[in-house]
C-alpha positions as CSV (number, residue, x, y, z in Angstrom):
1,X,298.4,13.6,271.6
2,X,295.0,13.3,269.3
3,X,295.5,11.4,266.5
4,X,294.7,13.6,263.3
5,X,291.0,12.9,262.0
6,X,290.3,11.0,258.7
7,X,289.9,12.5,255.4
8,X,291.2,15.7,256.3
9,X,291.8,17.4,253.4
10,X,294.3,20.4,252.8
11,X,294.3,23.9,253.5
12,X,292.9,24.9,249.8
13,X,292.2,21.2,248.4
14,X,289.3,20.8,246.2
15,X,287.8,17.6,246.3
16,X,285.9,16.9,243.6
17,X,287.0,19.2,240.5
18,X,284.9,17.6,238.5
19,X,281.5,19.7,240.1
20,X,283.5,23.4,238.7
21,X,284.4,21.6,235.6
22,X,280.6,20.3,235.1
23,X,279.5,23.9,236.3
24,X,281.2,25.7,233.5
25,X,280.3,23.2,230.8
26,X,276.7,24.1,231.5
27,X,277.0,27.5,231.6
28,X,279.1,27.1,228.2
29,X,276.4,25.1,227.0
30,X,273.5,27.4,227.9
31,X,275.3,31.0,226.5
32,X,276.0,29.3,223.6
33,X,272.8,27.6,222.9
34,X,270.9,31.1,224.0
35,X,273.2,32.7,221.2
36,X,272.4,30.5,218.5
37,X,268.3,30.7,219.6
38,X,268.1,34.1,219.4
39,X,269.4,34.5,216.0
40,X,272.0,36.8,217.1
41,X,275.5,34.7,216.4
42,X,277.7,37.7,216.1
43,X,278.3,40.5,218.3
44,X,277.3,43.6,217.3
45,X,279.4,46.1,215.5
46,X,279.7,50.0,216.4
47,X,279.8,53.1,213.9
48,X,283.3,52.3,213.6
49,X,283.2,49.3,212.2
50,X,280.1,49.0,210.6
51,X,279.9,52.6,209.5
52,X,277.6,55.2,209.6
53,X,276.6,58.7,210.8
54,X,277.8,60.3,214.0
55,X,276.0,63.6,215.0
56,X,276.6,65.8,217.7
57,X,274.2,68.1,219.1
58,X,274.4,71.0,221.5
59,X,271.5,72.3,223.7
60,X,270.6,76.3,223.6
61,X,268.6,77.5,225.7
62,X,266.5,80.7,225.0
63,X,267.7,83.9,227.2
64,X,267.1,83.6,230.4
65,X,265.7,80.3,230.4
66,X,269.8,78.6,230.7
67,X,268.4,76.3,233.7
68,X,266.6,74.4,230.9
69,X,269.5,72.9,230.2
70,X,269.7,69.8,233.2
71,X,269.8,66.2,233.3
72,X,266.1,65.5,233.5
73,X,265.4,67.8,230.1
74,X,268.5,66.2,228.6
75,X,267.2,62.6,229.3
76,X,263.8,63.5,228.2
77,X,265.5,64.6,225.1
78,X,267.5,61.8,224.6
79,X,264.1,59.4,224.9
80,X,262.6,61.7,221.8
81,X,265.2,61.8,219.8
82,X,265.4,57.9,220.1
83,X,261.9,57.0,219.3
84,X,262.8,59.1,215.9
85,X,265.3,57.4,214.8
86,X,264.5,54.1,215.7
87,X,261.1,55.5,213.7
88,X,263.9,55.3,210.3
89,X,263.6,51.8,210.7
90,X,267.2,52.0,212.9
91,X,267.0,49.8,215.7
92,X,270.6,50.0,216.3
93,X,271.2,53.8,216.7
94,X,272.9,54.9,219.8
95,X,271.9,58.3,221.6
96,X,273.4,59.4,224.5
97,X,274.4,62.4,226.5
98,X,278.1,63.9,226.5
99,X,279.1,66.3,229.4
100,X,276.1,68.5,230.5
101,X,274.6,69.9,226.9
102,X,276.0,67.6,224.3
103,X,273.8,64.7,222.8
104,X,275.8,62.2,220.4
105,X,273.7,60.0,217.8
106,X,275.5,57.1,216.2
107,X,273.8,55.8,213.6
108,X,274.6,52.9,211.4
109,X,274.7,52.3,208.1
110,X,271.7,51.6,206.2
111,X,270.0,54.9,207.5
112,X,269.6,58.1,204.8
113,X,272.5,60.8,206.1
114,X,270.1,63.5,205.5
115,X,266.6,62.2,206.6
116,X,268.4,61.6,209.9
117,X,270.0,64.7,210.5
118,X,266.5,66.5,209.9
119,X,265.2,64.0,212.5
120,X,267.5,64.6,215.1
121,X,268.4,68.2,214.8
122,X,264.6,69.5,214.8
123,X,262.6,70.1,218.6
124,X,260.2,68.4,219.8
125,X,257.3,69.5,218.1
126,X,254.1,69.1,220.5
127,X,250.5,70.0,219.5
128,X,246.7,69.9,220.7
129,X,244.6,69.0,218.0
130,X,240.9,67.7,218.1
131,X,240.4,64.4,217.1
132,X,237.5,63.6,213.8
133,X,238.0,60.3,213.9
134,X,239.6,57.2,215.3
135,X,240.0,53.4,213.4
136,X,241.8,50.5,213.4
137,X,245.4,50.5,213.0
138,X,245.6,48.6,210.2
139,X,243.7,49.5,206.4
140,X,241.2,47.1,206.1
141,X,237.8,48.2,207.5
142,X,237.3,46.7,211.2
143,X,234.2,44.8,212.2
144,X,231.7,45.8,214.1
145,X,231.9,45.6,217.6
146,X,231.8,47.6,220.9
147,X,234.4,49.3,222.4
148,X,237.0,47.9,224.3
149,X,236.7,47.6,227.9
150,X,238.5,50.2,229.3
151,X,238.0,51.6,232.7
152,X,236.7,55.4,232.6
153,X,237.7,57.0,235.7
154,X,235.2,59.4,237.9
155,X,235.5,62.9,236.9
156,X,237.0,64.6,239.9
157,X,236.6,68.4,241.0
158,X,240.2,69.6,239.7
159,X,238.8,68.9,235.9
160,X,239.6,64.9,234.9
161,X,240.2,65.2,231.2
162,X,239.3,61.4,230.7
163,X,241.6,58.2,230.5
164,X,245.2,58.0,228.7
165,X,243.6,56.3,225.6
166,X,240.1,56.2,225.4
167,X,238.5,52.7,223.4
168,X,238.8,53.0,219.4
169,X,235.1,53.1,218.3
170,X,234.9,51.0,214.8
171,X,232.3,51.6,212.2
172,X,231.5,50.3,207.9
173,X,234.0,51.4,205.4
174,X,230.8,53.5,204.3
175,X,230.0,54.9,207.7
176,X,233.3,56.4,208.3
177,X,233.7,57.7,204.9
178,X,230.6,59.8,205.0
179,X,231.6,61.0,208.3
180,X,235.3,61.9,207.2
181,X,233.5,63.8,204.4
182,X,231.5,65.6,206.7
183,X,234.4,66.3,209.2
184,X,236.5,67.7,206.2
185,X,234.1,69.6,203.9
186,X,232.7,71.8,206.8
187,X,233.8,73.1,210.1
188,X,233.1,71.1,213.0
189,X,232.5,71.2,216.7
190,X,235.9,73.2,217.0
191,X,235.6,75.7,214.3
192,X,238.5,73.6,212.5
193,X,238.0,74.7,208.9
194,X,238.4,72.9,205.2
195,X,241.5,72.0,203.8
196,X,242.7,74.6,201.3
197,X,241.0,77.4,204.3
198,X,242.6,79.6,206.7
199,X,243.1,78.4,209.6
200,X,242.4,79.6,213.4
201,X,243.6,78.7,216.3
202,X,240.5,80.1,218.8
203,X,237.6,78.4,218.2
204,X,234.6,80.5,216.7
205,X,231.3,80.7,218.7
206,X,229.0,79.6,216.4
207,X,228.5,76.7,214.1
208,X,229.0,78.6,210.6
209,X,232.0,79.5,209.2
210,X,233.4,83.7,208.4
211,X,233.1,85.2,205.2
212,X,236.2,86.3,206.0
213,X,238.2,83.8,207.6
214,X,237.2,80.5,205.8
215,X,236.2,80.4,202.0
216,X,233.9,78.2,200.5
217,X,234.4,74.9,199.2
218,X,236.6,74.9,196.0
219,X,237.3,72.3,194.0
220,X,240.9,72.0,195.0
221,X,239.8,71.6,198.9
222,X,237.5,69.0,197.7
223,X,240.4,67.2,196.3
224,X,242.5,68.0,199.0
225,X,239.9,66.5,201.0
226,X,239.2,63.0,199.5
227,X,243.3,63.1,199.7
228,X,243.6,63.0,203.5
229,X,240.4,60.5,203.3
230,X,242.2,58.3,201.0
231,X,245.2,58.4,203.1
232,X,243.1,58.2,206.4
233,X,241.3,54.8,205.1
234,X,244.9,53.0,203.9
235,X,247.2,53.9,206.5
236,X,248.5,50.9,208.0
237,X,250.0,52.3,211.7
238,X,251.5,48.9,212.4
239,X,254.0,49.6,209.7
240,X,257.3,51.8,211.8
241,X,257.9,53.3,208.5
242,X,254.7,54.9,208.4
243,X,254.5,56.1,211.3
244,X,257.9,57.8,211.5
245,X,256.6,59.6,208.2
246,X,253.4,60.7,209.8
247,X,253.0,63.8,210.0
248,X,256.1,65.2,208.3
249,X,256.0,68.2,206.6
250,X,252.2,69.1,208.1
251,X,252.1,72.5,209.0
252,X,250.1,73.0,212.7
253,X,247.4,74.7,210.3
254,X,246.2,71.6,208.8
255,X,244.4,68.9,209.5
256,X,246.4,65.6,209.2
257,X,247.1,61.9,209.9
258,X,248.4,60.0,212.5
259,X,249.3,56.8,214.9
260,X,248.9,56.7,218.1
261,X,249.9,53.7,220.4
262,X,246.6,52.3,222.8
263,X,248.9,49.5,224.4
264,X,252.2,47.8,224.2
265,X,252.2,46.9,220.5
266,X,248.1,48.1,219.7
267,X,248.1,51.4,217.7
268,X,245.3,53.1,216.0
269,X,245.2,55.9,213.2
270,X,243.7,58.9,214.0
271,X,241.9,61.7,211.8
272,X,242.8,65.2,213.6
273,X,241.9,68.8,213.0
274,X,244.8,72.0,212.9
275,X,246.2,72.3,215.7
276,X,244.3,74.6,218.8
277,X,247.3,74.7,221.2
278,X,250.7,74.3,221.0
279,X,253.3,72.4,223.5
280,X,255.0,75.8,224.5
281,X,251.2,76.7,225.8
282,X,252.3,74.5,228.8
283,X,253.7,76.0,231.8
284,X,254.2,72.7,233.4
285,X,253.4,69.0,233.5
286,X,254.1,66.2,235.6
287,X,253.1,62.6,236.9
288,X,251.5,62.9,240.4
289,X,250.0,60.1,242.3
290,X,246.3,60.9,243.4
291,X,246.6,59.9,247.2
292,X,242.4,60.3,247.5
293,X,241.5,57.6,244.4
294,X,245.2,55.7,244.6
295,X,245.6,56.0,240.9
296,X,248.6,57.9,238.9
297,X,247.3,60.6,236.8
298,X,249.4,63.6,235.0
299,X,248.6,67.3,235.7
300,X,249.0,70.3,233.0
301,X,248.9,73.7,233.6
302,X,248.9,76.1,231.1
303,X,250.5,79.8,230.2
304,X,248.0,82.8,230.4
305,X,247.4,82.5,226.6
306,X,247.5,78.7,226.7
307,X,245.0,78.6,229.2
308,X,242.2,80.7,226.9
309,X,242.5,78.4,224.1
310,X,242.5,75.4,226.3
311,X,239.2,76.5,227.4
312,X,237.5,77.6,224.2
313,X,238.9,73.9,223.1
314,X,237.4,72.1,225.7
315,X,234.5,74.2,226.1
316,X,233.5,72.8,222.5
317,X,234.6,69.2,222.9
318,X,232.8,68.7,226.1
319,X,229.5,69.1,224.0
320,X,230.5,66.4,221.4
321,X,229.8,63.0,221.1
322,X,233.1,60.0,221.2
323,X,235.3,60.6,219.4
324,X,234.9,64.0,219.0
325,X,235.1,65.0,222.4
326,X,238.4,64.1,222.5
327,X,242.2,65.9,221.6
328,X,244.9,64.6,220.9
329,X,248.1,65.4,222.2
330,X,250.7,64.9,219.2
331,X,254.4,64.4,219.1
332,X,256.5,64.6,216.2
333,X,253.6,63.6,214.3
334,X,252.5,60.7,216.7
335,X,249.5,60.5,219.0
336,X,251.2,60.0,222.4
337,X,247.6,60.0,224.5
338,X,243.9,60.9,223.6
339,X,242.2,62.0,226.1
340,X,237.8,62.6,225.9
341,X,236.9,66.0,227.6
342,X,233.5,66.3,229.7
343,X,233.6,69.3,231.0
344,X,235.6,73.3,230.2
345,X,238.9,73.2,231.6
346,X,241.1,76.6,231.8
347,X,244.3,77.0,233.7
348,X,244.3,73.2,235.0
349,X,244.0,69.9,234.3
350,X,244.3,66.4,234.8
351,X,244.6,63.3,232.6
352,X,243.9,60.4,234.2
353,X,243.4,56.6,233.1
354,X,245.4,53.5,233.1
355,X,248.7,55.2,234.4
356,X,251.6,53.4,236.1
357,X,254.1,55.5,237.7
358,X,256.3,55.1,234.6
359,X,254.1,56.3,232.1
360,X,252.3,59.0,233.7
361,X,255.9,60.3,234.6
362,X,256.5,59.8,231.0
363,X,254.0,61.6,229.7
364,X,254.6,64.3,232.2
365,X,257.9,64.6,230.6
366,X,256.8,64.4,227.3
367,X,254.7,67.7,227.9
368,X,257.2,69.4,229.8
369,X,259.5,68.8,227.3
370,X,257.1,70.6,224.6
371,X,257.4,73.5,226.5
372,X,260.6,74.3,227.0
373,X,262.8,76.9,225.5
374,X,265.3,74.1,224.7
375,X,266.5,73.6,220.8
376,X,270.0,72.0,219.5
377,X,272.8,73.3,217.4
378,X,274.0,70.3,214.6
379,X,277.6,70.7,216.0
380,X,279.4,68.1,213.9
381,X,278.3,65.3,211.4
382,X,280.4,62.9,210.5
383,X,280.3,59.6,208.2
384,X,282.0,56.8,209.1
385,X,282.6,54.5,206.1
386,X,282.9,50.4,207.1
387,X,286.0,50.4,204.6
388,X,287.8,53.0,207.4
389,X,286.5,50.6,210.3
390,X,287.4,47.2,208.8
391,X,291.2,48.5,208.0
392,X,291.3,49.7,211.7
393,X,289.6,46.2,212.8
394,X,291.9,44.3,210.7
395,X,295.0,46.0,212.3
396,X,293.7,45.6,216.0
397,X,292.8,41.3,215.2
398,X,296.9,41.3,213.9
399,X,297.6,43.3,216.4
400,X,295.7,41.1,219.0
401,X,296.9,37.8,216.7
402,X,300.3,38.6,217.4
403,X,300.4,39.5,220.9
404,X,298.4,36.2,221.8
405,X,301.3,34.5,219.7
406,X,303.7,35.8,221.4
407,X,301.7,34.8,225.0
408,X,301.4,31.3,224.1
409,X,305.2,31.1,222.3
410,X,306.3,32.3,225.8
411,X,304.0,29.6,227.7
412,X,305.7,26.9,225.2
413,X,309.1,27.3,226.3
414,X,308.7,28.5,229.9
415,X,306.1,26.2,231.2
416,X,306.0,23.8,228.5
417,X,303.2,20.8,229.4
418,X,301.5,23.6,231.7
419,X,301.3,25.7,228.3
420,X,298.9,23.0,227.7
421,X,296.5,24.4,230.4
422,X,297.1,27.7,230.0
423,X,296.3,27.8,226.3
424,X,292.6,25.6,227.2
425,X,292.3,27.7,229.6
426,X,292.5,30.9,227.3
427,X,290.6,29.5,224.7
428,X,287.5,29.1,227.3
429,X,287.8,32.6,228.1
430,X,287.5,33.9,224.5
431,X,284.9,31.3,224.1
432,X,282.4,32.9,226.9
433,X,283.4,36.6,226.1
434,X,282.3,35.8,222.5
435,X,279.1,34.5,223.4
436,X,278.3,36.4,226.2
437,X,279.0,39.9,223.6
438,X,277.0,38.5,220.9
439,X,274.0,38.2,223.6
440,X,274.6,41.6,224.9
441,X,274.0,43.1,221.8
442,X,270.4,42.7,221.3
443,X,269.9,42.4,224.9
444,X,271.4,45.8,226.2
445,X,272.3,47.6,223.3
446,X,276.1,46.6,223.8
447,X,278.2,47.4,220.3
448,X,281.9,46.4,219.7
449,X,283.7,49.4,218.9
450,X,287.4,49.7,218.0
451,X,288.2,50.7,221.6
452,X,286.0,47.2,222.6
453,X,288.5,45.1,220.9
454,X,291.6,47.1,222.3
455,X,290.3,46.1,225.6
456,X,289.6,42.4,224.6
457,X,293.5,42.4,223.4
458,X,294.3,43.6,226.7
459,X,292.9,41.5,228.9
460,X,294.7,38.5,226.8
461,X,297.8,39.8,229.2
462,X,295.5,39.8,232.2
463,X,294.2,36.1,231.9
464,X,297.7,35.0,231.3
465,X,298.8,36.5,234.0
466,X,296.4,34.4,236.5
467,X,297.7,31.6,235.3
468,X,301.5,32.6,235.8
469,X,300.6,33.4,239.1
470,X,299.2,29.9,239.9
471,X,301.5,28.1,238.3
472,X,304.6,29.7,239.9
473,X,303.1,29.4,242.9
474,X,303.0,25.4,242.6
475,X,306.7,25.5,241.1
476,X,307.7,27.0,244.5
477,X,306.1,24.2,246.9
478,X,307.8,21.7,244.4
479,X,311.1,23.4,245.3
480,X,310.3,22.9,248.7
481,X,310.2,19.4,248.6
482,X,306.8,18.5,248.2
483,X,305.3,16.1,245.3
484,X,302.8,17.3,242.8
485,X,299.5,16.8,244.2
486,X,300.5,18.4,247.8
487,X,301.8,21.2,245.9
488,X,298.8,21.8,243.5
489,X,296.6,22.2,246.8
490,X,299.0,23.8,249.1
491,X,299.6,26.9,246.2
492,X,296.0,27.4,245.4
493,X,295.2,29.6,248.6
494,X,297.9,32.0,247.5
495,X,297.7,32.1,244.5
496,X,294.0,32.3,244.4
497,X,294.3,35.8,246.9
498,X,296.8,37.1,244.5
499,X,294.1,36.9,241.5
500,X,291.9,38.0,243.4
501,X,293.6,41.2,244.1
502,X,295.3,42.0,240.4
503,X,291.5,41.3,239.0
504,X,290.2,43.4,241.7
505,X,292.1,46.4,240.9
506,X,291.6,45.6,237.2
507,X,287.8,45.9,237.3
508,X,288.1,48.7,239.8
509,X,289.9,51.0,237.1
510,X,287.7,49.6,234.4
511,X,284.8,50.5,236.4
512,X,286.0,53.9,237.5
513,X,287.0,54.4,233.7
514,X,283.0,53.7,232.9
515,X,282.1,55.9,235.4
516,X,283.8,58.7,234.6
517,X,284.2,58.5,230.6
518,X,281.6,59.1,227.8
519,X,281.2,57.7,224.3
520,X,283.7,55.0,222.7
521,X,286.2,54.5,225.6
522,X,283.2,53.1,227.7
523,X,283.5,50.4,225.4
524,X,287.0,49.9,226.0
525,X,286.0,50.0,229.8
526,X,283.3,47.9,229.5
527,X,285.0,45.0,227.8
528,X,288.3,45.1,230.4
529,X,285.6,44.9,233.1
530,X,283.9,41.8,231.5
531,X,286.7,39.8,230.6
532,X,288.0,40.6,234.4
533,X,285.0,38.8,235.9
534,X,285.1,36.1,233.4
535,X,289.1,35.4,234.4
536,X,288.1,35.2,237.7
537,X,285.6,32.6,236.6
538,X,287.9,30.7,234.4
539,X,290.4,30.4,236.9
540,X,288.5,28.7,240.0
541,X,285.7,26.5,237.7
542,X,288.2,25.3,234.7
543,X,292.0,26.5,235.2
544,X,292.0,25.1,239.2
545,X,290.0,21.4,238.8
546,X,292.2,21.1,235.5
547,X,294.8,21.5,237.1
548,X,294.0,19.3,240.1
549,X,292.5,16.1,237.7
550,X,296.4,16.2,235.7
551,X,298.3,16.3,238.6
552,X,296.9,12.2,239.1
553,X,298.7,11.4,236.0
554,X,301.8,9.9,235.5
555,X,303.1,12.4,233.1
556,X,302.6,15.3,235.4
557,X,302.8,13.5,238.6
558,X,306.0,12.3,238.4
559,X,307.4,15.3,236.8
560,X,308.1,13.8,233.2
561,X,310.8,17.0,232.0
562,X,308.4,18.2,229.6
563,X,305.9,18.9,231.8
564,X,306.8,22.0,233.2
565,X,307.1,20.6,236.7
566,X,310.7,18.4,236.8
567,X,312.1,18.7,240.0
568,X,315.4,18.6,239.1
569,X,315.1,21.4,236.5
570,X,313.1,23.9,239.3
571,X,316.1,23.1,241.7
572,X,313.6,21.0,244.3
573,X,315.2,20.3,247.7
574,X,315.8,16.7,249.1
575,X,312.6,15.4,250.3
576,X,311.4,16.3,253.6
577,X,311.9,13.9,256.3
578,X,308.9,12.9,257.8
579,X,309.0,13.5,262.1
580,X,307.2,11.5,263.9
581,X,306.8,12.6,268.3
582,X,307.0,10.5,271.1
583,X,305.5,10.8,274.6
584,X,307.6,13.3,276.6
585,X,309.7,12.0,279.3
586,X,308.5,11.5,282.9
587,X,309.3,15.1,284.6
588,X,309.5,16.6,280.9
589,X,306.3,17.6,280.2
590,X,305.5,18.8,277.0
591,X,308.7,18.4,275.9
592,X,308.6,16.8,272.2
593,X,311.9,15.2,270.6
594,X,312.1,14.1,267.2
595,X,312.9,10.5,266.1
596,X,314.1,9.5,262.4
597,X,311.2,7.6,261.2
């Protein structure tokens, strides 16, 4: 018979805990050093308990048009509303769907109730206005200096309508005022008249203005028009504030301000006439990717009305000089692209620039959404005072307080000395999901909510019971016979498929539960899922190796009474004999008999 081989370990042994042990001490280290770098020490706290403004909002669509109401329209939605309440200076604000026509915004505290509901409750409002002038984001006069460097893309035969955001062209603080004067005082290139005027929304043939339709210069539209100069020379776009208020209360028939965003974090103000089309002038827009030039560009084509004043618009801009040859398409107030015309457009038309699939698509969406027959009904608005969510917090910490009491009194006096372990162990799983929820925060959005914390109290019960199964697992090979350290590995392999089934089915209802679920209880889902994973973690890198490294002491070893593991208290069985096999007799073979060692 072979002799066995050396160092063989056992089914389940583990070596060297101290690699897992190391392993989760790092990652410790790391969370919690990331946490404290990024400023962000404490998770962040939902309407609930931070209080604030819920709102819910129900899509209406016009009759006839019910189809409006889908997924894609509803996301596209979602993305607008977002970008105007994260314009209140509200970084924080959750907006999400609920069921097929219901939009929920959370907003925290901080935030005017009123301002917000305005904000959120209003559609989309989309506009084509010409642009009179472009500058520098910021209010003090820009230097001198050639446009920027950006590509402009060959006018194709479908009609190119220029690049997504054409270079800002910079001029003297005395340049641009005189031709802001000019721009305001007298019709320009688009038949956009005066402030204090009428206004028209088809451009006029010729260069002078109606008797009729715009009156002369009074001396309240030459105050009206130093006003919007003023305003045009000191807005600073960079400021979120500002540009959230941008266009706010400007009716489509007047020329106004506003910001417009060149690149990831470069804006520019823009100076724009009344408004020549309107966003429900679209038919349709989308991002397409031009297979012939390999570039992403975004069609538009336009109703039967939309299309005449699209080509009286660009009929005039194609003939002007940059900027002026260019319109802006305006959102809420905000310039979302400028493109420079050269050449009439109608029916069709193409913008085309720096695009990436994302934000032609974007933009595609952005326009479609202008068009759509889609409003919302303010179905609900409710405050949420942080008085209300900090009673309700307070209750859920006693009520978590106690039932982790209770856990640890029942560890004491079951387990005793492997209470010790159990406890560690637990207080290395609250330690990550801390961490790890105060880094979601700014990272995904992630808010503890009331129903959050219910889920953190539950999974207290969930990590305990890993460790109950473990640990009664090793009590059972001890009542076998065996010694400590045979017993520690020996009860790992089933005890470890056990976890790994209860924690299995956990996260699989927890998932299912996030799945299916909208609003608050995907926080409670969300948090049962994470502490699942991190159980599962705790358990093999710190609970196992633990385990393993006090099972070499004396106090454990030799199953001192308060450790948990006496084998006389457990009921353990004599020691096994050990066997050892002789050769089989001649004539026997394979015949084995057992000899008392």
């Amino acid at each position: 018979m072979a002799a066995p081989k050396k160092g063989r370990r056992p089914a389940g042994g583990q070596s060297r805990p101290g690699r897992a042990l190391a392993l989760i001490l790092i990652a410790m280290v790391a969370l919690t050093g990331g946490m404290f770098w990024s400023g962000h020490t404490t998770p962040r706290l939902g309407i609930d308990l931070a209080g604030g403004t819920s709102i819910t909002l129900k899509a209406k669509a016009e009759p006839g048009q019910e189809s409006a109401v889908n997924e894609t329209n509803m996301n596209t939605a979602v993305g607008i509303i977002e970008r105007r309440v994260n314009g209140l200076g509200v970084s924080e604000a959750e907006v999400q769907t609920q069921g097929r026509e219901n939009i929920i915004v959370n907003i925290p505290k901080g935030t005017n109730e009123k301002q917000a509901r305005e904000q959120v409750g209003t559609t989309a409002q989309l506009y084509f206005r010409p642009v009179l002038a472009v500058a520098a984001a910021a209010p003090e006069p820009a230097p001198t200096a050639t446009p920027s460097g950006t590509a402009t893309p060959k006018p194709s035969a479908s009609a190119s309508v220029g690049d997504k955001k054409s270079a800002t062209p910079t001029a003297t603080a005395s340049t641009q005022g005189r031709a802001l004067s000019e721009a305001l005082k007298a019709p320009n290139a688009t038949g956009t008249p005066t402030p204090g005027g009428s206004a028209s929304a088809t451009p006029k043939a010729s260069g002078t203005p109606k008797a009729s339709g715009t009156p002369q210069p009074t001396p309240s539209a030459d105050a009206d028009t130093a006003a919007l100069q003023q305003k045009f020379a000191t807005m600073n776009c960079l400021d979120p504030k500002v540009r959230a208020a941008a266009g706010q209360g400007v009716k489509p028939t007047e020329p106004t301000v506003a910001c417009g965003e060149d690149a990831p974090g470069v804006w520019s103000k823009y100076l724009l006439g009344p408004a020549e089309v309107e966003g429900r002038d679209v038919d349709d827009a989308k991002g397409v990717l031009d297979q012939q030039r390999s570039m992403w560009i975004v069609t538009m084509d336009f109703t039967e009305a939309g299309s005449k004043k699209f080509q009286a618009i660009t009929s005039k801009l194609s003939q002007q000089a940059d900027p002026q040859n260019r319109f802006a398409i305006v959102l809420d107030g905000n310039v979302v692209s400028a493109p420079s015309v050269r050449q009439t457009l109608s029916a069709s038309a193409e913008i085309s620039g720096n695009f990436n699939q994302q934000s032609a698509q974007d933009l595609g969406n952005i326009l479609s959404y202008g068009a759509l027959p889609l409003t919302f009904d303010t179905q609900s608005v409710d405050t949420v005072t942080a008085a209300l969510g900090g009673e309700q917090l307070e209750a859920g910490l006693i009520a978590g307080a106690i039932g982790l009491a209770l856990v640890v009194i029942y560890l004491v006096v079951y387990y005793r000395g492997l209470s010790f372990i159990a406890i560690l162990s637990l207080g290395v799983s609250a330690l990550l999901t801390y961490v790890i929820m105060a880094l979601l925060g700014p990272a995904i959005g992630f808010a503890l909510n009331l129903p959050a914390v219910c889920g953190a109290i539950v999974a207290i019960g969930i990590t305990a019971d890993s460790f109950i199964v473990y640990f009664e697992r090793i009590r059972d090979e001890i009542r076998e016979g065996r010694t400590l350290r045979p017993a520690v590995e020996r009860a790992w392999p089933r005890a470890r498929r056990t976890i790994l089934v209860s924690d299995f089915v956990s996260f699989l209802a927890a998932a299912v539960l996030f799945i299916v679920t909208v609003g608050k209880v995907q926080g409670f889902a969300f948090t049962l899922g994470l502490t699942t994973l991190l159980d599962v973690v705790v358990v093999f890198l710190f609970t196992k190796p633990v385990m393993t490294l006090l099972a070499r002491t004396k106090f454990f070893g030799n199953g001192h009474k308060l450790s948990g593991l006496d084998p006389k208290s457990l009921g353990a069985k004599p020691p096994l004999r050990r066997t050892r096999r002789t050769a089989p007799a001649a004539g026997a073979a394979g015949t084995v008999e057992p000899k008392e060692a």
